[in-house]
N, C-alpha and C positions, 0 to 999 in steps of 0.2 A: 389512488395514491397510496404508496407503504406510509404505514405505520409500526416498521419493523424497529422498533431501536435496537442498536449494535453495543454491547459492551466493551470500550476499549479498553477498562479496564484487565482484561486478563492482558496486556501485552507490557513489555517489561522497558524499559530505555530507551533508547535510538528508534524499535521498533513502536512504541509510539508515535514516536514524531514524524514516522514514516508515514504511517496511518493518516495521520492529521494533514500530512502531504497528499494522498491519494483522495481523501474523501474531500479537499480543496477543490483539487481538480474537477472530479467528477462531478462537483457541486456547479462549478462555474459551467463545464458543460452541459450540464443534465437543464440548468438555466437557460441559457442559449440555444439551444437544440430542441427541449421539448418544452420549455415555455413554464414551466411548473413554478410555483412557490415552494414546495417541497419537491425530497428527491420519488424521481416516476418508481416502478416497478422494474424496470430493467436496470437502472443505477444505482439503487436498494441492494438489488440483487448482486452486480458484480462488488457493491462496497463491501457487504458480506462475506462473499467470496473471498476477496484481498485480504479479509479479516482474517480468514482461517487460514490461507496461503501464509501469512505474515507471521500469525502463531506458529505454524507447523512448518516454518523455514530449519532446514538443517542447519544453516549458519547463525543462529539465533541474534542474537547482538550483534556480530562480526558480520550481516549481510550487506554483501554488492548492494549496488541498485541495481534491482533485474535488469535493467538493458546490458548490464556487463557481466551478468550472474552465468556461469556454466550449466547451473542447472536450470531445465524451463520445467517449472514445475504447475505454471498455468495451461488450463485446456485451451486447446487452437482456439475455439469461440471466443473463450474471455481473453484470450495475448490479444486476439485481432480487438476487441472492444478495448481493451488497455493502451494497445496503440493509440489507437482513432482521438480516447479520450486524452492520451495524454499529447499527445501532437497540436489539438486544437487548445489545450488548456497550457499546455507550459510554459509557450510566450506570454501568456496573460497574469501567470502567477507573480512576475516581477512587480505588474503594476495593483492585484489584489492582496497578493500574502508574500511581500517582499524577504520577509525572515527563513519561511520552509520554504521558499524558491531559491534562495541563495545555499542554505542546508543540504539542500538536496545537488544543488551542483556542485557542493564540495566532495558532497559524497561519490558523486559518481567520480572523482578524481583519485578517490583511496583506491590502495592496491584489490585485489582480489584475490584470500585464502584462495590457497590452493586445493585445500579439502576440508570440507567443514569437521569439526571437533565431533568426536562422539559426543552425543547429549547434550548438544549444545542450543537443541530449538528450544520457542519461548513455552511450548506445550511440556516439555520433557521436564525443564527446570519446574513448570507450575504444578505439574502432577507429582515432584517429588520435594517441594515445599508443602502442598497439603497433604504426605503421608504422616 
C-alpha cells in the first residue's frame, strides 16, 4: 500500500477543487476494484500524476475539463486509466460527493479558451510568487 502523500496544496482555485474531484473518484474506484482501505499503488500513482498534469496545465485556472480540453496532455496509459476510472466512478459521485459532482458538470458546460494565456499554469504563477 502507498504511503505517498500528495500536496495539494501547491494548486491554486478551481484547480483544487478539481483535484479533490479526481482523487474522489479514484478513491471510490480504487475501493471497488482493488478492495483496499487505502488508495493501492497504481491509484497513488495515477493521483500523483493528475497532480502534476493539473499544476502544469497551460490553461491554469481557465481549464476545460479534460474530456473537452484540446490539449491531451495525459500519456496514452494514464488517459486509458482516466477513462476506465472516471466512467465507473462518475455515476456514483452523485450519490458519494454530490457537491464536486455537480461542480464538475457545470464545468464541463463552460466554453473552452481557445488558447491558453501565456503563464497562465498553476506551476508558472507559483514559481514566480516564490521569486
Amino acid at each position: 500500500m502507498s504511503d505517498q502523500k500528495v500536496d495539494i496544496n501547491v494548486l491554486m482555485g478551481s484547480l483544487k477543487t478539481e483535484y479533490k474531484t479526481i482523487e474522489a473518484m479514484v478513491k471510490i474506484y480504487c475501493r471497488d476494484h482493488h478492495g483496499t482501505g487505502t488508495l493501492c499503488e497504481a491509484c497513488a500513482d495515477f493521483l500523483a500524476y493528475a497532480l502534476t498534469k493539473l499544476d502544469r496545465c497551460p490553461y491554469g485556472e481557465e481549464k476545460p475539463t479534460c474530456k473537452l480540453c484540446p490539449i491531451h496532455c495525459y500519456k496514452a496509459d494514464y488517459k486509458e486509466r482516466s477513462r476506465i476510472i472516471m466512467r465507473y466512478s462518475g455515476p456514483k459521485m452523485l450519490y458519494h460527493h454530490p457537491i464536486l459532482a455537480i461542480r464538475h458538470l457545470i464545468a464541463g458546460k463552460k466554453p473552452v479558451p481557445v488558447k491558453p494565456t501565456p503563464n497562465a499554469s498553476n506551476r508558472h504563477k507559483r514559481k514566480s510568487r516564490s521569486q
